[in-house]
Phi, psi and omega in degrees: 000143208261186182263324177272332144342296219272304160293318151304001185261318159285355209236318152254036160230024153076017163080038160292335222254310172270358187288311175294313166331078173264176189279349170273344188286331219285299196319313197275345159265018191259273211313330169285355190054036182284320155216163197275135163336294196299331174321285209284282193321307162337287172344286185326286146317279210334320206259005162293281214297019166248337220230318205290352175288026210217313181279301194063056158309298188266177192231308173215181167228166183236092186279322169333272191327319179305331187275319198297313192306293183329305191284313184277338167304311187287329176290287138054281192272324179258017171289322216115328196273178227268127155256144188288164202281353175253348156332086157119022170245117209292102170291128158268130169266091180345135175280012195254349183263117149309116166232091174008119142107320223231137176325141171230113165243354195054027192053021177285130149276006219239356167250339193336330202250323166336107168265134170306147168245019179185160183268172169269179185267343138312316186282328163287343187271315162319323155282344169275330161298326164120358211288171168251100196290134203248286190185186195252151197246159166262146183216180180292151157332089171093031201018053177235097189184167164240009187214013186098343198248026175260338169304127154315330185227040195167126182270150174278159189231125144332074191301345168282356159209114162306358156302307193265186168275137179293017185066161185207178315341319184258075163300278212300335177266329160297349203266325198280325214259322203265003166246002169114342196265013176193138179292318190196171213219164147246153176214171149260131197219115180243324178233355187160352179321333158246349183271303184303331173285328171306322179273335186279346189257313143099042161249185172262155150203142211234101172280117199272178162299137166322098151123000192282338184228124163332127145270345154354111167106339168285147214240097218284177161241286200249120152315321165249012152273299178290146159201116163287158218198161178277166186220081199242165142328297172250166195286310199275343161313306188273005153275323164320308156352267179293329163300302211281324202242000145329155158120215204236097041069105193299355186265316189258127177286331176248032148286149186263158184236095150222156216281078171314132153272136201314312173300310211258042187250292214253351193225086173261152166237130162352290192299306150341294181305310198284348199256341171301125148269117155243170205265154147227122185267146195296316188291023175276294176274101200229169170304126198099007188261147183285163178301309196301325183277354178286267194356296193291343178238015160297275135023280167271012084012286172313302194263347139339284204290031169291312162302350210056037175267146156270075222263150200199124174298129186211169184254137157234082214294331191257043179278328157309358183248355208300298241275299139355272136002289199277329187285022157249307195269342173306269167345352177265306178279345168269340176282004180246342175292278221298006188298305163351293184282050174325322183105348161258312145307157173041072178298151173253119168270075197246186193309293183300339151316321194273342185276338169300133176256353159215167198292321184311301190297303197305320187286309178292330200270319187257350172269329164306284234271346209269313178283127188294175170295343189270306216287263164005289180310305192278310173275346153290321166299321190295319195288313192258001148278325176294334135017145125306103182106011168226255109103282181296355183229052102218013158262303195297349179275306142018277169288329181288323193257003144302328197290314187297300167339315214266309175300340170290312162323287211300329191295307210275335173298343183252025164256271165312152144248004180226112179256133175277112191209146173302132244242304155252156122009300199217184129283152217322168180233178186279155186274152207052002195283332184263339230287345179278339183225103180332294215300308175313330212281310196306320183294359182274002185271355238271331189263357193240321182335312211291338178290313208277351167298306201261355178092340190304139152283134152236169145250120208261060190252137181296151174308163170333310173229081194323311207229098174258140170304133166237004186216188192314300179299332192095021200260143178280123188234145199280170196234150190234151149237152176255110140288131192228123169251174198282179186288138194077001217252033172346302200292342166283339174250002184255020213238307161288320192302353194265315182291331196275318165309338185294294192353290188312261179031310202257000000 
């Protein structure tokens, strides 16, 4: 198929063509030759620069590189050899993941002028796989938000209203993969950062277990926290994902080396599935969960036992304490992560810079003008827990009720294999409705924090009936649910999440 084929062709079924597009239809239309690497990538822009002035999904493209990649897949493809299956499929990238050569800001300005100088270990695993970088995505600053509205240098748009927020941290890459403007995403996830915009978005998104993907390379916030994670169209998108940039890494230390299996990622059998139990935990459904996100997973509940899964009502007692818990030791580990960004490392070659006459002047005048209003809040808090005479009352008690958490997990894990939960409260909210009041905006985490306490895999999948009325106008914005699985144990939530899309399907 020619490049204007390729376009007429999306252009007249309304973008159907990429609407439709998973990484396996790509693959089987790559390898058949219905179109060329480079065709498509084209496709891709065309339909950013139509579309993305409106979202702000991405922060740049990276188009060269992206073409270059492209042009070597199709010789590639027309040498004979065998291409891996994300071969020639155009990824969006979180801005906070290195990529050799190309701006890293973490939506920062105090990174703004700031090149990767080496790739990260995903992004690399991704290039030997063949994949195609589309561009760096906008996310909260330093990934510390929940809606997006936090970049330094763009708010992200909702592509199912433009009115809400796409969710955060990773907005931009959910906003991207749910308009179209990427076959899949990378995203980052510390407290819910790829699971909560996959709901808000009406995509998948998938946090693995702590140590399962290198983070080398990632531009950290919370250390014992962050992960990275897909961001797809389907369940089986985020297990391809997730298998290719998996594994165990001499660079990152608190990666893990254990042994996935591929069939049960990527092939789950029905019989497998049935032998699964999930949990519902009560304190999951509390005062303050919206009508609409009950309804919805209420629903889905329903058409689980359909499958013949079995469900058992279960406790997880410190869940109330998680949210708590996570604002002392996260804000603790960024003030020790974000020390770095001195103004002289990742230099800002800026006015007020040049006009400093001591280090001190250097240090106040580019970490003041370089650093957002969120970032700033978070790292002064992280700084006065860490403190002398707070440090025992409140990080070290902190981490004891990390402890607890984690342990309510293992209890409820020797009942269950699966635990089920709403992913948010609500569903997007309007762009400005929390940035005046923190606390609400933290609450949109309340439910996906307690995994990342514990190191869990989750899953971020839309509900039954994807698109519920939520608002005044009528416009439909989608409800997300969470699967939370035991550790390594990936393959139990991407294994019902795979059966519930047949479900959806039928």
């Amino acid at each position: 198929m020619t490049d204007s084929k390729l376009r007429n062709t999306c252009e007249s079924t309304n973008m159907d063509f990429l609407n439709n597009l998973t990484i396996k239809k790509f693959h089987e239309g790559l390898a058949s030759k219905q179109f060329s690497a480079f065709e498509i990538t084209k496709a891709f822009f065309d339909y950013i620069k139509k579309n993305d002035s409106q979202i702000n999904a991405y922060l740049r493209l990276t188009k060269d590189l992206a073409l270059s990649q492209a042009n070597k897949i199709d010789v590639e493809l027309a040498e004979g050899k065998d291409l891996k299956i994300l071969a020639g499929a155009p990824l969006a990238i979180k801005d906070n993941i290195l990529i050799e050569g190309e701006p890293a800001t973490a939506a920062s300005k105090i990174l703004e002028n700031y090149r990767a100088s080496y790739d990260a270990t995903v992004i690399k695993k991704l290039k030997e796989a063949g994949a195609i970088f589309l561009g760096k995505t906008n996310m909260d600053e330093f990934a510390m938000g929940s809606s997006t509205e936090n970049s330094a240098f763009k708010i992200t748009r909702n592509p199912i209203d433009l009115e809400r927020v796409p969710g955060g941290s990773s907005g931009g890459s959910a906003a991207a993969v749910s308009a179209d403007m990427a076959l899949a995403a990378l995203g980052s996830d510390t407290g819910g950062s790829i699971r909560q915009p996959a709901g808000f978005c009406g995509v998948i998104g998938l946090k693995p277990t702590y140590g399962a993907i290198s983070r080398y390379g990632l531009i950290a916030m919370a250390s014992s926290l962050d992960q990275v994670g897909p961001i797809t169209k389907t369940v089986e998108d985020a297990a391809i994902l997730f298998k290719e940039i998996s594994g165990r890494d001499e660079l990152d230390a608190t990666s893990v080396n254990f042994q996935y299996n591929d069939d049960e990622l990527l092939n789950p059998k029905l019989e497998n599935i049935r032998k699964l139990r999930i949990g519902i935990p009560k304190e999951y459904f509390i005062e303050g969960l919206d009508k609409n996100v009950s309804e919805a997973i209420e629903e889905t509940i329903k058409l689980l036992k359909s499958l013949k899964i079995e469900f058992k009502e279960i406790s997880l007692p410190h869940t109330k304490y998680a949210l708590s818990c996570y604002y002392i030791i996260m804000p603790a580990e960024v003030s020790a992560n974000l020390a770095r960004f001195d103004g002289i490392r990742y230099s800002r070659a800026t006015s007020e810079k040049r006009k400093a006459t001591t280090l001190k002047e250097i240090y106040f005048k580019t970490r003041g003008e370089g650093f957002g209003e969120e970032v700033k809040r978070r790292i002064i808090l992280g700084t006065f827990v860490l403190s002398a005479g707070y440090y025992d009352a409140y990080y070290s008690k902190a981490q004891k009720v990390r402890k607890l958490i984690k342990e309510d997990f293992d209890r409820a894990f020797k009942e269950v294999d699966v635990i089920l939960t709403p992913v948010s409260p609500t569903s997007a909210f309007k762009i400005g409705e929390k940035t005046d009041d923190p606390l609400q905006m933290y609450l949109s985490d309340i439910f996906t924090i307690p995994v990342n306490l514990a190191g869990l895999p989750a899953i971020s999948i839309p509900t039954t009936n994807n698109q519920r009325l939520t608002t005044k106008d009528g416009r439909k914005l989608p409800v997300g649910f969470q699967l939370i699985g035991k550790p390594f144990r990936e393959a139990d939530v991407l294994g019902i999440g795979q059966y519930y899309e047949k479900l959806q399907a039928v």
